[in-house]
mmCIF file of the N, C-alpha and C atoms, coordinates in Angstrom:
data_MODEL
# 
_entry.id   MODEL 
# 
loop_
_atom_site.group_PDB 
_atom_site.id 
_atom_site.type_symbol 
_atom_site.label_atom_id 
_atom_site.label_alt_id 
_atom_site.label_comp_id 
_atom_site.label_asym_id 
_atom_site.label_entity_id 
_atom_site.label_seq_id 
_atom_site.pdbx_PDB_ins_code 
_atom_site.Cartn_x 
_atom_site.Cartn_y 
_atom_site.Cartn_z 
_atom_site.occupancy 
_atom_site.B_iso_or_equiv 
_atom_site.pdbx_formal_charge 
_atom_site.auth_seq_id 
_atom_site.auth_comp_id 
_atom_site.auth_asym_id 
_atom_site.auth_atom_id 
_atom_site.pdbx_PDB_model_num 
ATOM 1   N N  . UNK A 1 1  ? -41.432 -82.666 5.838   1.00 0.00 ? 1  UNK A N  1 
ATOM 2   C CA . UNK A 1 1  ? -40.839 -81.527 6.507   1.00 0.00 ? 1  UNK A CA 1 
ATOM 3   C C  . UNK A 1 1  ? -41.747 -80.318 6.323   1.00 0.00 ? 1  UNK A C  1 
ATOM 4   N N  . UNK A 1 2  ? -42.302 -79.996 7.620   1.00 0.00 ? 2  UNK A N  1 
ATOM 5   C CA . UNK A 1 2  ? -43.478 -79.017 7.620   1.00 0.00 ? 2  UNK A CA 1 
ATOM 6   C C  . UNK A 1 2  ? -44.742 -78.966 6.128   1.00 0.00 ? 2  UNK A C  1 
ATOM 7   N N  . UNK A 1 3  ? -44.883 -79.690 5.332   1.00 0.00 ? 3  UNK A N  1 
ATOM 8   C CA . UNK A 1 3  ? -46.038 -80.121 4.360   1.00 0.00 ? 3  UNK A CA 1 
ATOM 9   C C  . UNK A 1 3  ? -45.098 -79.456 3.167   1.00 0.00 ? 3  UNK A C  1 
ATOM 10  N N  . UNK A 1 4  ? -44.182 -79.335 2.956   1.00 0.00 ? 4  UNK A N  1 
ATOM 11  C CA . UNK A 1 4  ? -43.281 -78.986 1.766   1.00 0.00 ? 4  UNK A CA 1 
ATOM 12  C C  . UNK A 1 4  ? -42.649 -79.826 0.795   1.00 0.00 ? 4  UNK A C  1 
ATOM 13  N N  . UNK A 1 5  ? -42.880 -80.582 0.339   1.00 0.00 ? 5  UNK A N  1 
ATOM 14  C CA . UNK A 1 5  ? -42.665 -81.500 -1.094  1.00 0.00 ? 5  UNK A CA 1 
ATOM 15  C C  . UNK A 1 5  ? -41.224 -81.157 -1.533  1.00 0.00 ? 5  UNK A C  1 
ATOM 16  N N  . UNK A 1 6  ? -40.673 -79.930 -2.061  1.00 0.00 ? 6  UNK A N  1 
ATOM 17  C CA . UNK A 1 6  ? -39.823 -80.640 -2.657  1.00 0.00 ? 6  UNK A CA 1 
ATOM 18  C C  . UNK A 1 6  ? -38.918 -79.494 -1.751  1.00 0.00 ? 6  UNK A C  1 
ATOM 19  N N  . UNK A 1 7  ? -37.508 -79.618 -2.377  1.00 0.00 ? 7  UNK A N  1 
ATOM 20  C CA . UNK A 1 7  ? -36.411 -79.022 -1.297  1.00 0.00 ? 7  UNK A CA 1 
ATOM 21  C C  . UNK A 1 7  ? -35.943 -77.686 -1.684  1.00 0.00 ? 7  UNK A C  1 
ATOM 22  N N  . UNK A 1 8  ? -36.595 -77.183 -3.242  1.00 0.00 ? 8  UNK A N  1 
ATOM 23  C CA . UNK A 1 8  ? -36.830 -76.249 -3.424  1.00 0.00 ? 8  UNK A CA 1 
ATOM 24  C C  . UNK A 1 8  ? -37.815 -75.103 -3.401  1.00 0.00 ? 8  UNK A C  1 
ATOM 25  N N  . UNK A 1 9  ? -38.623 -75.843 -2.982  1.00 0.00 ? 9  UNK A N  1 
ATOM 26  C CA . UNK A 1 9  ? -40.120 -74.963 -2.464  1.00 0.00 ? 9  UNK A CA 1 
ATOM 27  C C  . UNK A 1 9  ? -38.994 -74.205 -0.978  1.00 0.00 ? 9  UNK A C  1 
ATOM 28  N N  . UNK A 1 10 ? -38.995 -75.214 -0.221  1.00 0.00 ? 10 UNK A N  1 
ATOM 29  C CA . UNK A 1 10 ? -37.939 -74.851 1.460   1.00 0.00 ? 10 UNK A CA 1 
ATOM 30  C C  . UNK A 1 10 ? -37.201 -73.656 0.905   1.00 0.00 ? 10 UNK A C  1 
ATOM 31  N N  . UNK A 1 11 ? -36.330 -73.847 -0.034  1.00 0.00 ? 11 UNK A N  1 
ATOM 32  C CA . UNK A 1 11 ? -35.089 -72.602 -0.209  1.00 0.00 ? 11 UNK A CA 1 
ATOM 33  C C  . UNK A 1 11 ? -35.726 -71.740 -0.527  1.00 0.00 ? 11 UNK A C  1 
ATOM 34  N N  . UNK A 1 12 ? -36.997 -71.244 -1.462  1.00 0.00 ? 12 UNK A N  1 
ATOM 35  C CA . UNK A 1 12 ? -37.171 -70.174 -1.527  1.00 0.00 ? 12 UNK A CA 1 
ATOM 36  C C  . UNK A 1 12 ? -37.947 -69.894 -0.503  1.00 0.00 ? 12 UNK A C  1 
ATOM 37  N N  . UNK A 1 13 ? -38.387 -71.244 0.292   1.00 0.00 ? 13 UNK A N  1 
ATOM 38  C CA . UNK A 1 13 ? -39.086 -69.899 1.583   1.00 0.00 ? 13 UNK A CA 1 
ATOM 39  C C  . UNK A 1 13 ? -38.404 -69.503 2.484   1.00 0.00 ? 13 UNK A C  1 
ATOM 40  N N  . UNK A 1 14 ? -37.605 -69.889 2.506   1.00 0.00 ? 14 UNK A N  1 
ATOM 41  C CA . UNK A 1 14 ? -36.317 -69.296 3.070   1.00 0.00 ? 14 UNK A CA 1 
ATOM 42  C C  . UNK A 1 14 ? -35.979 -68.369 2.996   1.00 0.00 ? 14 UNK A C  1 
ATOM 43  N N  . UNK A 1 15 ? -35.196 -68.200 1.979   1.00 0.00 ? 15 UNK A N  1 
ATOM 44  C CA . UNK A 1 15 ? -34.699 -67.201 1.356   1.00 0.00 ? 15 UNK A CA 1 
ATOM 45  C C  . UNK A 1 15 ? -35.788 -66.193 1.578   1.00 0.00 ? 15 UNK A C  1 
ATOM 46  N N  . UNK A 1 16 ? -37.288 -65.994 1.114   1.00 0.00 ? 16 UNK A N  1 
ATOM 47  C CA . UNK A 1 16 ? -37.862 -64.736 1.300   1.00 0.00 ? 16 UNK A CA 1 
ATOM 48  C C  . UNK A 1 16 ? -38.205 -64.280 2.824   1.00 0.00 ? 16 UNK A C  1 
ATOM 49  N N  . UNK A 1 17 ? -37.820 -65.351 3.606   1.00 0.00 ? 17 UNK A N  1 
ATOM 50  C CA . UNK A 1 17 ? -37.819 -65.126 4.896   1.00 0.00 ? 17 UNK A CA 1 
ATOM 51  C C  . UNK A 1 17 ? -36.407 -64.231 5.245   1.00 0.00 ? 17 UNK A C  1 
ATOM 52  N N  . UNK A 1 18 ? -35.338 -65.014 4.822   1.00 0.00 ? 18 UNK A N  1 
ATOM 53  C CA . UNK A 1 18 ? -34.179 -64.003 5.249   1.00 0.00 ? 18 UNK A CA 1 
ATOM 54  C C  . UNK A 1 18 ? -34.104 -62.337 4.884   1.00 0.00 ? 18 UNK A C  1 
ATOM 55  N N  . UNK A 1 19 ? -34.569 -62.774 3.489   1.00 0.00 ? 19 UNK A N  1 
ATOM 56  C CA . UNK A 1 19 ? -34.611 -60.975 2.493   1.00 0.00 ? 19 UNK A CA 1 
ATOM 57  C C  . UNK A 1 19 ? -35.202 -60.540 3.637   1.00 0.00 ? 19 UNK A C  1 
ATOM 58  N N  . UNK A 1 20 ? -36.241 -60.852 4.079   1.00 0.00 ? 20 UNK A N  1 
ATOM 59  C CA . UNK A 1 20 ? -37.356 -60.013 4.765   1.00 0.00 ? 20 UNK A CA 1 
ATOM 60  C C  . UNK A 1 20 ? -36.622 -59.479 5.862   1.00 0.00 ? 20 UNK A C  1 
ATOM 61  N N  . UNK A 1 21 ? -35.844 -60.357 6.966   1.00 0.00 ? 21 UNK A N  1 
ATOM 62  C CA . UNK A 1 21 ? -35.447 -59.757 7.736   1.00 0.00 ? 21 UNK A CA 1 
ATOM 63  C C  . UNK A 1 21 ? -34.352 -59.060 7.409   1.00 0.00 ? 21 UNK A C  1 
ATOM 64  N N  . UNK A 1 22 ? -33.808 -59.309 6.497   1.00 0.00 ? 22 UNK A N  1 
ATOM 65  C CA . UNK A 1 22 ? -32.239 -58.498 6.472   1.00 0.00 ? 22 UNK A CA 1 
ATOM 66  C C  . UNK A 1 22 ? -32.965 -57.164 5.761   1.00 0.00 ? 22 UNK A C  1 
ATOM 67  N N  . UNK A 1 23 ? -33.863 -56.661 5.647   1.00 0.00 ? 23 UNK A N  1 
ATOM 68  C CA . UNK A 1 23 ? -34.690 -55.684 5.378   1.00 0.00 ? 23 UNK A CA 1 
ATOM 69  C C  . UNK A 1 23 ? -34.644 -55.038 6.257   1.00 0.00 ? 23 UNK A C  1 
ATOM 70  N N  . UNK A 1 24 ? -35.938 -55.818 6.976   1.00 0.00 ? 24 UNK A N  1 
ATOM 71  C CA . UNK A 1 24 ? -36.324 -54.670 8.259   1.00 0.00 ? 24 UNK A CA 1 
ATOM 72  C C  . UNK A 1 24 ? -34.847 -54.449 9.126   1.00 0.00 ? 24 UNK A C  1 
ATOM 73  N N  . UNK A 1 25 ? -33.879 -55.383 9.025   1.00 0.00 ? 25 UNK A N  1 
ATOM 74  C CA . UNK A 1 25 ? -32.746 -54.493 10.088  1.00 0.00 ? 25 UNK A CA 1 
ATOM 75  C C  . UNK A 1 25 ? -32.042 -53.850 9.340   1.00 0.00 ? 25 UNK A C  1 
ATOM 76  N N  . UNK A 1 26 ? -32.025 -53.772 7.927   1.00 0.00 ? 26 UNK A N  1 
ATOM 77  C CA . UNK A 1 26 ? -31.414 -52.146 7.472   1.00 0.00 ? 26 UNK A CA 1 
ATOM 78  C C  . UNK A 1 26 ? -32.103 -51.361 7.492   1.00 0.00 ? 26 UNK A C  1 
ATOM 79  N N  . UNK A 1 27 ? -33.440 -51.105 7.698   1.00 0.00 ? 27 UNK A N  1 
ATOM 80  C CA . UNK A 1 27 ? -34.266 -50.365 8.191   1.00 0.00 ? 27 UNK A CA 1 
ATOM 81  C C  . UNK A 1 27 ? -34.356 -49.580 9.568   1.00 0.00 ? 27 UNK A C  1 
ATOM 82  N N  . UNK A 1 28 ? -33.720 -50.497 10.611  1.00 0.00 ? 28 UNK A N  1 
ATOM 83  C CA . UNK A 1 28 ? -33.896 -50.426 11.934  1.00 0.00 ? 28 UNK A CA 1 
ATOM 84  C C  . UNK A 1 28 ? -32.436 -49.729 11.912  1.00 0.00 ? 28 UNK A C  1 
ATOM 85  N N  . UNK A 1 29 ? -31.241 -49.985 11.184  1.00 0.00 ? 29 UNK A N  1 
ATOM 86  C CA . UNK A 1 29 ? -30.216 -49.385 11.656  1.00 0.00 ? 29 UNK A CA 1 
ATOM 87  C C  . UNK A 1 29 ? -29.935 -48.370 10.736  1.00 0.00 ? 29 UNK A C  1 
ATOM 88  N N  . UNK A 1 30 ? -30.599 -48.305 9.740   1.00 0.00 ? 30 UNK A N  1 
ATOM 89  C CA . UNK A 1 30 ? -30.743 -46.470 9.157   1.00 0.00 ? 30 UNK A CA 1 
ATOM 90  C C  . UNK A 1 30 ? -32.027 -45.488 9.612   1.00 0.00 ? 30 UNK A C  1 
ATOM 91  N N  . UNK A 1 31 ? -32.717 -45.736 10.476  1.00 0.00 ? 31 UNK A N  1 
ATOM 92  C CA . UNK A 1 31 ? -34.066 -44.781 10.715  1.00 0.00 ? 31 UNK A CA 1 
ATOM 93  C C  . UNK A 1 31 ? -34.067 -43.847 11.085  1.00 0.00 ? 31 UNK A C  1 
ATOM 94  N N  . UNK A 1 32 ? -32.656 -43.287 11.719  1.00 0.00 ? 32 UNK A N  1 
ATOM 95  C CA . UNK A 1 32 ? -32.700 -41.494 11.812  1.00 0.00 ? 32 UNK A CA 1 
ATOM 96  C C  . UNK A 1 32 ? -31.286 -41.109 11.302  1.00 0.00 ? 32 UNK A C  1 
ATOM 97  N N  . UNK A 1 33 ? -31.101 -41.835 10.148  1.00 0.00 ? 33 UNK A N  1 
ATOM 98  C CA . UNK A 1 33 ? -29.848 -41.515 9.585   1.00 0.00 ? 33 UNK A CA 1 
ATOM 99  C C  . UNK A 1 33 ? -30.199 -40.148 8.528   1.00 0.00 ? 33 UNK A C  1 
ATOM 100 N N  . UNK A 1 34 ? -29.153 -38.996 9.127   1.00 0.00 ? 34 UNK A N  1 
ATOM 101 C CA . UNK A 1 34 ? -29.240 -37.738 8.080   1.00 0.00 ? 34 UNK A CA 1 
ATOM 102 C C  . UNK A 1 34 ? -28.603 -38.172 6.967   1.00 0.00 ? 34 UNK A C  1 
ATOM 103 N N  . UNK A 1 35 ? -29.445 -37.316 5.700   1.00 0.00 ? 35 UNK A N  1 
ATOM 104 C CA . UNK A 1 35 ? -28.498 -37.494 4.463   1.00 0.00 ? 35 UNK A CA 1 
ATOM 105 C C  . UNK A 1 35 ? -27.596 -36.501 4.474   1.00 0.00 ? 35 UNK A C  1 
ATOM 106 N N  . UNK A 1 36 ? -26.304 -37.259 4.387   1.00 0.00 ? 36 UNK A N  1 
ATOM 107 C CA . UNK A 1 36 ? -25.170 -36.566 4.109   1.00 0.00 ? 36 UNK A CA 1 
ATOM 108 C C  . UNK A 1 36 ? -24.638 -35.736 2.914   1.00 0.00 ? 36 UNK A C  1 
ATOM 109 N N  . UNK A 1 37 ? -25.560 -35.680 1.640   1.00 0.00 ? 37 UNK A N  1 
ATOM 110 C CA . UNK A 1 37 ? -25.728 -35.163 0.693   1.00 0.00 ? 37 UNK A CA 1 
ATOM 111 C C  . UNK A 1 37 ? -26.664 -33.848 0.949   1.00 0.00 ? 37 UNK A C  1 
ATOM 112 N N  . UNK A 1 38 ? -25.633 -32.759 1.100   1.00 0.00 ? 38 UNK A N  1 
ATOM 113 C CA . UNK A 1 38 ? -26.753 -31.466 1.724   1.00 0.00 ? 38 UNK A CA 1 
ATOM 114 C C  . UNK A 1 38 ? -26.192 -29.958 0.854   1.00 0.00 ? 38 UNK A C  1 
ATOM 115 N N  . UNK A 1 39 ? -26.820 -29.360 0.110   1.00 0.00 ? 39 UNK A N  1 
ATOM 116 C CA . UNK A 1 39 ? -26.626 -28.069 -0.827  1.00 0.00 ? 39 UNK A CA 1 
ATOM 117 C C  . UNK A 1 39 ? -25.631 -27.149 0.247   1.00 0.00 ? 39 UNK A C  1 
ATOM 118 N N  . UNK A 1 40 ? -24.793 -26.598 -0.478  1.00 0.00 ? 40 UNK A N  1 
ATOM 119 C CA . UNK A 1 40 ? -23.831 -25.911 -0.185  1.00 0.00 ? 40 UNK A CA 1 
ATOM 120 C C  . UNK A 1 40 ? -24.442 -24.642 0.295   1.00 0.00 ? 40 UNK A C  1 
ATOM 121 N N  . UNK A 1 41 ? -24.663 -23.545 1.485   1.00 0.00 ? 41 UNK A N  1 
ATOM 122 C CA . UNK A 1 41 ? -25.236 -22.456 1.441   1.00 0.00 ? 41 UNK A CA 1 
ATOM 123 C C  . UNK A 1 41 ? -24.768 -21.406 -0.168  1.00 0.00 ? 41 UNK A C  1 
ATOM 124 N N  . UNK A 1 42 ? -23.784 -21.439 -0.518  1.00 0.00 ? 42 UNK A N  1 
ATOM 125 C CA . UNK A 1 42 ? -23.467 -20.530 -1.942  1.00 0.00 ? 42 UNK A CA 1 
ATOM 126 C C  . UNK A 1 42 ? -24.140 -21.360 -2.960  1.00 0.00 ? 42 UNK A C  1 
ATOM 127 N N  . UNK A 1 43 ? -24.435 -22.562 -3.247  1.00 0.00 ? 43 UNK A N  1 
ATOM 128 C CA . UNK A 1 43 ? -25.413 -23.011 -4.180  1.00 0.00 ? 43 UNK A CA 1 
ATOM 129 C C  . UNK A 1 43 ? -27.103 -22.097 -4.275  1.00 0.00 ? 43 UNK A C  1 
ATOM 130 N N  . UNK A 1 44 ? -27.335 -22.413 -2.353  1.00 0.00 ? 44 UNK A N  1 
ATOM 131 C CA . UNK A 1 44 ? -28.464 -21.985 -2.068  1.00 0.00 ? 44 UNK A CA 1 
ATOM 132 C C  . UNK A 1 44 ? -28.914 -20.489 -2.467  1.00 0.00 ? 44 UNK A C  1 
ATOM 133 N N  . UNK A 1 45 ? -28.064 -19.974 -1.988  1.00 0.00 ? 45 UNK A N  1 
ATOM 134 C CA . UNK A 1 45 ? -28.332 -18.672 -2.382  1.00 0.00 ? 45 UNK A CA 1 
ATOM 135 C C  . UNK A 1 45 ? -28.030 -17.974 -3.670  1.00 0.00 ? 45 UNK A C  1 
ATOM 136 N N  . UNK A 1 46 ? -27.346 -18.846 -4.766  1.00 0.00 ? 46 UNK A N  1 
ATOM 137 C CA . UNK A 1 46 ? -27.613 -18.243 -6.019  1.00 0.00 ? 46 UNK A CA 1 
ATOM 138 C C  . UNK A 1 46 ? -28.746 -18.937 -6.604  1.00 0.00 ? 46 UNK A C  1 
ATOM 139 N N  . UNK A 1 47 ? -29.033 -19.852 -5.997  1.00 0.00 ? 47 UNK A N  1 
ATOM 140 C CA . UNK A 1 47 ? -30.680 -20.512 -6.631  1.00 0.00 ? 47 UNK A CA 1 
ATOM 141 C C  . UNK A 1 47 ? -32.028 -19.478 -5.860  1.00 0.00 ? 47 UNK A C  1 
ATOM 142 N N  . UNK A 1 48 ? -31.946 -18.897 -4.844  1.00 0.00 ? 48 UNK A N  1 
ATOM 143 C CA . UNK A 1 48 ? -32.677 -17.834 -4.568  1.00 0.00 ? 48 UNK A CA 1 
ATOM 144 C C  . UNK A 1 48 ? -32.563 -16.802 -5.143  1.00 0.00 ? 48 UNK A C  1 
ATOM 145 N N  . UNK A 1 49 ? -31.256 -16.607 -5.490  1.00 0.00 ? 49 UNK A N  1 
ATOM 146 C CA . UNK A 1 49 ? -30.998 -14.989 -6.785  1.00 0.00 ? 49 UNK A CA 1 
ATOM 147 C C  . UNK A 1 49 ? -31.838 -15.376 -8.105  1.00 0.00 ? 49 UNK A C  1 
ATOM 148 N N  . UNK A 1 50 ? -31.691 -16.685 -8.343  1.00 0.00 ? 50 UNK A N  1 
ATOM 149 C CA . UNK A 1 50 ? -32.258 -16.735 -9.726  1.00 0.00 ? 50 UNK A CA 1 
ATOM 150 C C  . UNK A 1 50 ? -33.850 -16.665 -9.676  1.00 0.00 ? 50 UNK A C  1 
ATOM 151 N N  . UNK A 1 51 ? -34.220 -17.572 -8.722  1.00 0.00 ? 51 UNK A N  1 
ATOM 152 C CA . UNK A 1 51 ? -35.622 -17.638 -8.543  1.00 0.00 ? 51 UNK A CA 1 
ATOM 153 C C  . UNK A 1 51 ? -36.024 -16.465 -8.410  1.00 0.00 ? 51 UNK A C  1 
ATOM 154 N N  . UNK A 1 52 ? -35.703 -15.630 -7.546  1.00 0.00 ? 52 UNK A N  1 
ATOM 155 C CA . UNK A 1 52 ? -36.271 -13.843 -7.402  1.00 0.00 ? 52 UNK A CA 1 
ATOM 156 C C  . UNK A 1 52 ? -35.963 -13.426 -8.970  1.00 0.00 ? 52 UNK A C  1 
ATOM 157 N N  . UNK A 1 53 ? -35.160 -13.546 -9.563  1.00 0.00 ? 53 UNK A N  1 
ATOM 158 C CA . UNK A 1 53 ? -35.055 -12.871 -10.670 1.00 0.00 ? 53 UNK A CA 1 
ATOM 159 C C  . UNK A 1 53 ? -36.255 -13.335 -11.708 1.00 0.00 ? 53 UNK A C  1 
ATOM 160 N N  . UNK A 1 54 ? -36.444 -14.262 -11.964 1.00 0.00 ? 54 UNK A N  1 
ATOM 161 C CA . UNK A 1 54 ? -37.565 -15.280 -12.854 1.00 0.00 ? 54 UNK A CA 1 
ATOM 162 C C  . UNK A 1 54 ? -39.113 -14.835 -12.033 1.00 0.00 ? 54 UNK A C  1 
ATOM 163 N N  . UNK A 1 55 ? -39.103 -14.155 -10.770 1.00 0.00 ? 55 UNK A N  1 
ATOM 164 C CA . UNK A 1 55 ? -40.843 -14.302 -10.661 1.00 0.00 ? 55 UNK A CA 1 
ATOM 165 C C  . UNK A 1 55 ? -40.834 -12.805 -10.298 1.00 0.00 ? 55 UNK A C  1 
ATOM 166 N N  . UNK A 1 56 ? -39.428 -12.022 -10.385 1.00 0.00 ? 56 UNK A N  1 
ATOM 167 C CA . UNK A 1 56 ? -39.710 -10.437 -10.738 1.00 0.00 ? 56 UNK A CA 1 
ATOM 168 C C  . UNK A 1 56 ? -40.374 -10.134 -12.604 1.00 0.00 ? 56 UNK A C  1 
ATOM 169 N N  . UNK A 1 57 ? -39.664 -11.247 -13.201 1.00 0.00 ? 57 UNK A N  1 
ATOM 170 C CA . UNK A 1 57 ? -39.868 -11.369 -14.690 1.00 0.00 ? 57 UNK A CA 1 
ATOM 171 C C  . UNK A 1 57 ? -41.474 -11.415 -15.053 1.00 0.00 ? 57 UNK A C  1 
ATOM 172 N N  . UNK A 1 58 ? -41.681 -12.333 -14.281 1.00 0.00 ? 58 UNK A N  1 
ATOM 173 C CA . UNK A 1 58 ? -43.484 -12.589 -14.310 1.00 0.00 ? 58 UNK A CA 1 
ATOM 174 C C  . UNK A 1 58 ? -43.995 -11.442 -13.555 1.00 0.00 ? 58 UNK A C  1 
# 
């Protein structure tokens, strides 16, 4: 069966065949996915208060 000896050589080429594709199509169906994990504007802007404050310091 295609020059493969034993029946476990087959499963793992298998198997790294499937990984592979079930890869690239979570790839293909996240590729312009925004992260939904995004800083709060009031986070943002007390991390700009601080930063101005620390390189008025310097």
């Amino acid at each position: 069966m295609f020059g493969i000896p034993d029946v476990w050589v087959l499963l793992a080429f298998v198997l790294s065949l499937g990984s592979s594709v079930l890869c690239v199509a979570w790839g293909v169906m996240r590729w312009n996915e925004v992260d939904p994990v995004e800083e709060p504007p009031e986070e943002l802007q007390q991390w700009r208060r601080e930063e101005n404050l620390v390189k008025d310091e310097l």
